[in-house]
C-alpha positions as CSV (number, residue, x, y, z in Angstrom):
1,X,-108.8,-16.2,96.3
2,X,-106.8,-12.6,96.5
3,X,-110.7,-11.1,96.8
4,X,-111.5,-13.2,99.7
5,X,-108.2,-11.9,101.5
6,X,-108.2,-9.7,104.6
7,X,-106.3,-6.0,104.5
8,X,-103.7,-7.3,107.0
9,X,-102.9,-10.6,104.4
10,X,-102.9,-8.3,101.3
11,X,-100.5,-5.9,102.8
12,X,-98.4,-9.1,103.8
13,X,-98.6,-10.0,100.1
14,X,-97.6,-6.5,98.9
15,X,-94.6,-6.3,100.9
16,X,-93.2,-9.9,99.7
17,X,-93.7,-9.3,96.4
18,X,-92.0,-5.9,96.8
19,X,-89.2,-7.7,98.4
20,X,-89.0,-9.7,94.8
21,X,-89.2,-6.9,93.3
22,X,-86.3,-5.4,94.6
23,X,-84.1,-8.2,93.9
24,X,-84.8,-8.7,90.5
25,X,-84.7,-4.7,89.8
26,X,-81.0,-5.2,91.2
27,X,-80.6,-7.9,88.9
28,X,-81.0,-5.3,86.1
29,X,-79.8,-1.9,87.2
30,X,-77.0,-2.8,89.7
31,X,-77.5,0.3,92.2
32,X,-74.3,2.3,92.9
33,X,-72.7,0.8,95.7
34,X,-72.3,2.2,99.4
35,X,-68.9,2.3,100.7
36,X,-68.6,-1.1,102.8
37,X,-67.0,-2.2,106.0
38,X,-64.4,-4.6,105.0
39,X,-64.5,-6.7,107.3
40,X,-68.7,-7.3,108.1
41,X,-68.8,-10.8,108.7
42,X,-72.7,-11.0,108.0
43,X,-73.6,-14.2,106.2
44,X,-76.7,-15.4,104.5
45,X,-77.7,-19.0,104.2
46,X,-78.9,-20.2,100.3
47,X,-80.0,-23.9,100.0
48,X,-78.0,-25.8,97.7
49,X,-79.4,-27.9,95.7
50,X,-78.3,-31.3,94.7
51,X,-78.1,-33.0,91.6
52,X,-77.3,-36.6,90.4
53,X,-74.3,-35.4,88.8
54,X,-72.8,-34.1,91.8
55,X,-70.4,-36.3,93.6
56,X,-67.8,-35.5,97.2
57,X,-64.7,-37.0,96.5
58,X,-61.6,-37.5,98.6
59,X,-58.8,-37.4,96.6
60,X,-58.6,-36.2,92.9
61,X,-54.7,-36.0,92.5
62,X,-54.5,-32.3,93.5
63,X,-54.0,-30.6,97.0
64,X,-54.5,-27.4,96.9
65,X,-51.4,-25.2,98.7
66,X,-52.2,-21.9,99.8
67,X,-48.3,-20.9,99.4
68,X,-48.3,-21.7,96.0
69,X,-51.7,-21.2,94.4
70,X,-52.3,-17.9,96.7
71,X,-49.6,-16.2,97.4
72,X,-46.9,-16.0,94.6
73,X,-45.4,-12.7,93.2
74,X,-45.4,-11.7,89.3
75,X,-44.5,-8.6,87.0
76,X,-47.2,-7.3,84.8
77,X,-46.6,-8.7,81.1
78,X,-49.5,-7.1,78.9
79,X,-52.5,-4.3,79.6
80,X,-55.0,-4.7,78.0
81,X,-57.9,-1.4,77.6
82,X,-60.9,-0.4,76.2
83,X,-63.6,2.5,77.4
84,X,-65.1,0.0,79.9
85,X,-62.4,-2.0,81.7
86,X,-58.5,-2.0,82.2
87,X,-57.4,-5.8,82.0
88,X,-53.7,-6.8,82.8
89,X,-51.9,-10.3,82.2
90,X,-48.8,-11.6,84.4
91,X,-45.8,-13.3,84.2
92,X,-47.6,-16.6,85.5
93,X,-49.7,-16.6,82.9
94,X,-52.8,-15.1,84.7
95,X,-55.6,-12.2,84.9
96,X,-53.7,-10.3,87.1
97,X,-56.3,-7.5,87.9
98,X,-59.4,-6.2,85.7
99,X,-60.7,-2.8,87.0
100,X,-64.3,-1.8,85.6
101,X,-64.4,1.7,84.6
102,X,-67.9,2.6,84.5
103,X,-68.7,4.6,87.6
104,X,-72.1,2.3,88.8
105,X,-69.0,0.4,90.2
106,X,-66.5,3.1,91.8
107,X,-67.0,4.4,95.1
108,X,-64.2,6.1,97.6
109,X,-62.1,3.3,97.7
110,X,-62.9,1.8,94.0
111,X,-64.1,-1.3,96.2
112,X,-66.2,-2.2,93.3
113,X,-64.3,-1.6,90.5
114,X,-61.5,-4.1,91.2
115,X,-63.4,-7.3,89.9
116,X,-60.2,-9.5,91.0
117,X,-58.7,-9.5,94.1
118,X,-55.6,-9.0,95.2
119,X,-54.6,-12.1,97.2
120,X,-56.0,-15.8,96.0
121,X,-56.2,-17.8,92.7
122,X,-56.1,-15.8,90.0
123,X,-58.2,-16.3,86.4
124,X,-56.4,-19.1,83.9
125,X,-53.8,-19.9,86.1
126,X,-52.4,-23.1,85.4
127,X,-51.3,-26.4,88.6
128,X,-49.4,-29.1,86.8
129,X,-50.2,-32.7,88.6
130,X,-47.1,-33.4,88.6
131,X,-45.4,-31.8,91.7
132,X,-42.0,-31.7,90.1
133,X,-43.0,-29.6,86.8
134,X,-45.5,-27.6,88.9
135,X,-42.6,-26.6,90.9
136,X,-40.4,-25.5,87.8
137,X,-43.4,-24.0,86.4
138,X,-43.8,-21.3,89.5
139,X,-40.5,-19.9,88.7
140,X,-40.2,-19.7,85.0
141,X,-42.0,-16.8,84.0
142,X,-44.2,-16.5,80.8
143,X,-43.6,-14.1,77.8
144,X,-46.1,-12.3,76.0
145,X,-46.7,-11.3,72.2
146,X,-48.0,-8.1,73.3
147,X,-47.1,-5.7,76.0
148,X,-50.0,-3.1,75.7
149,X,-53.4,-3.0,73.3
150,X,-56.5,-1.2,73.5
151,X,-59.4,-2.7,72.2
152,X,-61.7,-1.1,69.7
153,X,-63.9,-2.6,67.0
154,X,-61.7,-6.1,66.4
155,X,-61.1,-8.7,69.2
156,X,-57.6,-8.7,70.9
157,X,-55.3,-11.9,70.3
158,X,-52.6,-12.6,72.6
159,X,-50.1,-15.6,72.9
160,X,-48.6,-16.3,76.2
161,X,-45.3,-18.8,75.9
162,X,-44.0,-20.7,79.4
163,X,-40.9,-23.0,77.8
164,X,-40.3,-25.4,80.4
165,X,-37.6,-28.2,80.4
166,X,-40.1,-31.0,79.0
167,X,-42.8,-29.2,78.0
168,X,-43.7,-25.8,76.1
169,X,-47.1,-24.5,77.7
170,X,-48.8,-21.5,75.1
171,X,-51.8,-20.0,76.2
172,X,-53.6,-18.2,73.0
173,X,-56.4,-15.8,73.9
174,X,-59.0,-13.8,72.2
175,X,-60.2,-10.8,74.3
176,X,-63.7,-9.0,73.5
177,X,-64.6,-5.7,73.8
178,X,-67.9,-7.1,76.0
179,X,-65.6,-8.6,78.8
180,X,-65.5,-12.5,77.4
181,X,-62.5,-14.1,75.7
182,X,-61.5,-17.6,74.1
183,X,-58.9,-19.7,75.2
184,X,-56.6,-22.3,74.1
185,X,-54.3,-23.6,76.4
186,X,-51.6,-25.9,74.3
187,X,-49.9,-29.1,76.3
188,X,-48.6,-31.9,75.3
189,X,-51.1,-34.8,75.5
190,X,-50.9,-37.0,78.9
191,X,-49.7,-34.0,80.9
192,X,-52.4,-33.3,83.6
193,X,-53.0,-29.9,85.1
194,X,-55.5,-28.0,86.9
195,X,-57.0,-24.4,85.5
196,X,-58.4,-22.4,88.0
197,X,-61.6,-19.5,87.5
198,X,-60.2,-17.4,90.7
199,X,-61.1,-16.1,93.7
200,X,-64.6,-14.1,93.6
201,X,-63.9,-10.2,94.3
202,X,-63.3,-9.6,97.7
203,X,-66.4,-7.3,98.4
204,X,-68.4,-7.3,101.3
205,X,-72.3,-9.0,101.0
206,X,-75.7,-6.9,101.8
207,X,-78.8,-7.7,102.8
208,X,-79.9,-10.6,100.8
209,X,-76.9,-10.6,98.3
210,X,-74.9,-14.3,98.0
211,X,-71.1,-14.3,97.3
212,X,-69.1,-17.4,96.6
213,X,-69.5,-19.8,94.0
214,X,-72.2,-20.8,91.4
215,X,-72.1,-24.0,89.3
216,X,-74.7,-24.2,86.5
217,X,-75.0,-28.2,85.3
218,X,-76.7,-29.6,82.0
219,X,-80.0,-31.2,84.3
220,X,-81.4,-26.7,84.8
221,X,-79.8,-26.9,88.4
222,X,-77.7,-24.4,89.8
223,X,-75.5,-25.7,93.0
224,X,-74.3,-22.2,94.9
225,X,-71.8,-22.6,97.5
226,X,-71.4,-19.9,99.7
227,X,-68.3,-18.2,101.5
228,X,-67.5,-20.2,104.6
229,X,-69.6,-23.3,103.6
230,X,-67.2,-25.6,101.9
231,X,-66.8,-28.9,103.8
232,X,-65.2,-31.0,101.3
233,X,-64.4,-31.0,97.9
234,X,-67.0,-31.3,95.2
235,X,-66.8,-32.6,91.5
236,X,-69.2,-31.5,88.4
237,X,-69.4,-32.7,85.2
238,X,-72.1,-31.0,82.4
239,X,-71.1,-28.0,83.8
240,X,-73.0,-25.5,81.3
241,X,-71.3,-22.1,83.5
242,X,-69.2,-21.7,86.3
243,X,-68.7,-18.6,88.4
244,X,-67.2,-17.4,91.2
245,X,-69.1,-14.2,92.0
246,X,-69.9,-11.4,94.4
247,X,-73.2,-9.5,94.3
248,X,-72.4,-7.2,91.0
249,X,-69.4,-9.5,89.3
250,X,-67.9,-12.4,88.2
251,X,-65.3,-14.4,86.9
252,X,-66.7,-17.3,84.8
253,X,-65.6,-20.5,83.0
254,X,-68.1,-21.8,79.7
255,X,-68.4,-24.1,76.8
256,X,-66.3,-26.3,78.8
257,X,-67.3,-29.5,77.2
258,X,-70.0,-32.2,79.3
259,X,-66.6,-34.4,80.0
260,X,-65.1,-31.7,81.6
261,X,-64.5,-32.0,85.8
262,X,-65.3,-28.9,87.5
263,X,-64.1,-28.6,91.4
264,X,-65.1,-26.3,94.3
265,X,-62.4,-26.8,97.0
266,X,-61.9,-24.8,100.1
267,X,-59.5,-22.7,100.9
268,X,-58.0,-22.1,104.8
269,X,-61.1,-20.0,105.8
270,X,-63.5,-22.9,104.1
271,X,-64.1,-20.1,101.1
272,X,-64.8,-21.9,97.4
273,X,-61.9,-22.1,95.0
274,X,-63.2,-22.8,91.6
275,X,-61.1,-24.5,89.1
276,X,-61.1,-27.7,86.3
277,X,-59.2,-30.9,85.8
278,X,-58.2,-31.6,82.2
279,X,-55.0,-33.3,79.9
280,X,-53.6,-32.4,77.0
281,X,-54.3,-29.2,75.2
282,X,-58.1,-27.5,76.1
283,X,-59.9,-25.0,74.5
284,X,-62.6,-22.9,76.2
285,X,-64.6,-19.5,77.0
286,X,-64.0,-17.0,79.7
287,X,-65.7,-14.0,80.9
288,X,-65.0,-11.4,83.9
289,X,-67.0,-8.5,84.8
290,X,-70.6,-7.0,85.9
291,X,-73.2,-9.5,85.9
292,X,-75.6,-7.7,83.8
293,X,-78.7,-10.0,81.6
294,X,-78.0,-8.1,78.7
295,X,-74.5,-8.3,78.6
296,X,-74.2,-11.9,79.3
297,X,-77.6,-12.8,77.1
298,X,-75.6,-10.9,74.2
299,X,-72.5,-13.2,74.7
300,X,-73.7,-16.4,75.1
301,X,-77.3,-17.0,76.8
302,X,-76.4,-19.7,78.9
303,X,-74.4,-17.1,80.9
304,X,-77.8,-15.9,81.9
305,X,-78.1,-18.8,84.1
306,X,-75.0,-17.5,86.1
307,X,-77.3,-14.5,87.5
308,X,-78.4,-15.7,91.3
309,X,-81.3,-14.0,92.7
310,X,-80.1,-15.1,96.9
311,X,-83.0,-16.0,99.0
312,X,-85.9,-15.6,97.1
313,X,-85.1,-17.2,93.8
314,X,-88.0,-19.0,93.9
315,X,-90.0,-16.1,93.5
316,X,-87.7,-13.6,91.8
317,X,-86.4,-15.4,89.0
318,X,-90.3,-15.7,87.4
319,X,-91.1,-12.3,88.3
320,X,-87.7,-11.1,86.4
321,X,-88.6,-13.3,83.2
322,X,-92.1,-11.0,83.6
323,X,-90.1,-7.9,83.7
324,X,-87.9,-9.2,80.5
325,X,-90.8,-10.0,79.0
326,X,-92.4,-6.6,79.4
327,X,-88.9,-4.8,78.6
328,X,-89.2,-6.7,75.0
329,X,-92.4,-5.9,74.5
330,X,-92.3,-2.1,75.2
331,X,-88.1,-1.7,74.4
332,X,-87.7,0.5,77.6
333,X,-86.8,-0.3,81.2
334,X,-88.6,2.4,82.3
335,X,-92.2,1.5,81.0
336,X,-91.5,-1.9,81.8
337,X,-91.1,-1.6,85.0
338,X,-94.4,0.6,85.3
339,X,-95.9,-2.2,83.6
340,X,-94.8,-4.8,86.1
341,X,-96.3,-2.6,89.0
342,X,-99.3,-2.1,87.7
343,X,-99.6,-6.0,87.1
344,X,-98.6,-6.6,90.6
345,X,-101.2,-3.9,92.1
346,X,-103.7,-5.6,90.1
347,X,-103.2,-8.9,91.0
348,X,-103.4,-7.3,94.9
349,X,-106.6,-5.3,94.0
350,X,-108.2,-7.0,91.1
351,X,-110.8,-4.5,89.4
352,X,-114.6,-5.1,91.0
């Protein structure tokens, strides 16, 4: 069929395959970013795609209020470093900030670099159901076990203690030289509460780049919900990965558990706030930082399925399995993606 084609359809062919191209090379070799307008208000649209498993509902027991899930102040309690990122913990109990040091992601204004913003939900932080000890919670700080750690060889473990009058919340975490860490939040059983992923970095999009949030369910589907787009709010359950991401990071929840409800709500500029539903204590996996295959394959392969390819997924996502196929076979970037060119001028201009 590509021998019967015209000059004028074969160069039409060559540029949307380029276009692919492009997107899944980004996917692999984030390129260093360009100093960005923060305020561009440029949006791209993604289809997202439904599932059985996904339901709107009304009401699930939680509200979210900006004045207390966005906006409250803390004190540092424990930073956390290693050659690749600077992590810091607060006295709510939360990722306060997580700074990449590698400098793909610096620029002038180390736009990049800050993978957590500084206003919105924050990773791991923790909205009690009950309005009452949510209320007490806001104001009694957390303590820490350790104030300052740097990560070599061995993982990090860090308990975090809120002693409230009923309860005694303790958050244990393991932190990971690769950016993931485990989690153990301890509460007494029948005490609901609400842990939220955070905010995705506040970064401005490019050309063809999604931001927002991406939920990755059991059934292979991967529901993305995009700045500006949320309507109502939105339950998951089989959630495989969740992430809230920009177009080189992100913050994500795993090995969750199939029971487990995962929420997208909106916040006042209709923006996706990612968080769970669970009682009693809950035990799961985190990870913050660049979105980069290897990284994430290395941790956990389902975090692969976390990596969005915007608007032509449908194309990209086999042509990067091609390229990853290639890099394994020849165990360098570089001749892999020669490979892939030639492949893709000889499908253009099969041999006669």
């Amino acid at each position: 069929m590509l021998e019967k084609m015209s000059p004028n359809q074969r160069l039409m062919v060559a540029v949307v395959l380029s276009i692919v191209f492009f997107v899944a090379y980004t996917a692999v070799f984030p390129p260093e970013p360009m100093q960005l307008e923060q305020n561009q208000t440029t949006k791209t649209t993604q289809t997202t795609e439904l599932a059985e498993n996904k339901t709107v509902e009304k009401e699930v027991g939680h509200a979210i209020k900006p004045q207390e899930v966005l906006s409250q102040d803390s004190t540092i309690l424990t930073t956390i470093k290693t050659d690749s990122f600077i992590l810091k913990l607060d006295t709510l109990g939360r990722v306060a900030s997580k700074e990449l040091l590698d400098e793909r992601f610096r620029d002038s204004d180390d736009l990049h670099a800050q993978v957590i913003p500084n206003e919105g939900a924050k990773p791991l932080f923790v909205r009690f159901a009950d309005e009452a000890l949510n209320k007490e919670a806001s104001k009694v700080p957390y303590t820490a076990s350790v104030q300052e750690a740097t990560i070599n060889n061995k993982p990090l473990e860090v308990t975090l203690t809120q002693k409230l009058s009923s309860i005694t919340v303790v958050k244990k975490l393991t932190f990971y030289k690769d950016g993931h860490y485990d989690v153990t939040i301890d509460i007494p059983k029948g005490v609901r509460y609400f842990v939220y992923a955070g905010h995705r970095p506040v970064v401005s999009k490019k050309l063809m780049a999604a931001a927002g949030v991406l939920v990755y369910t059991g059934d292979g589907v991967a529901h993305i919900i995009e700045d500006g787009d949320v309507d109502s709010r939105e339950t998951f359950s089989d959630v495989v990965v969740a992430s809230a991401f920009d177009q080189y990071t992100a913050t994500m929840f795993y090995a969750l558990g199939k029971d487990t409800a995962v929420i997208v709500d909106g916040d006042s500029e209709k923006n996706p706030v990612l968080y769970f539903d669970t009682i009693g204590t809950k035990s799961f996996k985190g990870y913050i930082g660049p979105k980069e295959y290897k990284t994430l394959k290395a941790i956990d392969p389902a975090l692969v399925n976390a990596i969005e390819f915007g608007w032509f997924t449908f194309a990209a996502k086999p042509l990067f399995g091609v390229l990853l196929w290639l890099y394994e076979m020849l165990g360098n970037w570089g001749w892999a993606i020669i490979a892939l060119t030639a492949l893709v001028r000889l499908v253009l201009y099969p041999l006669t």
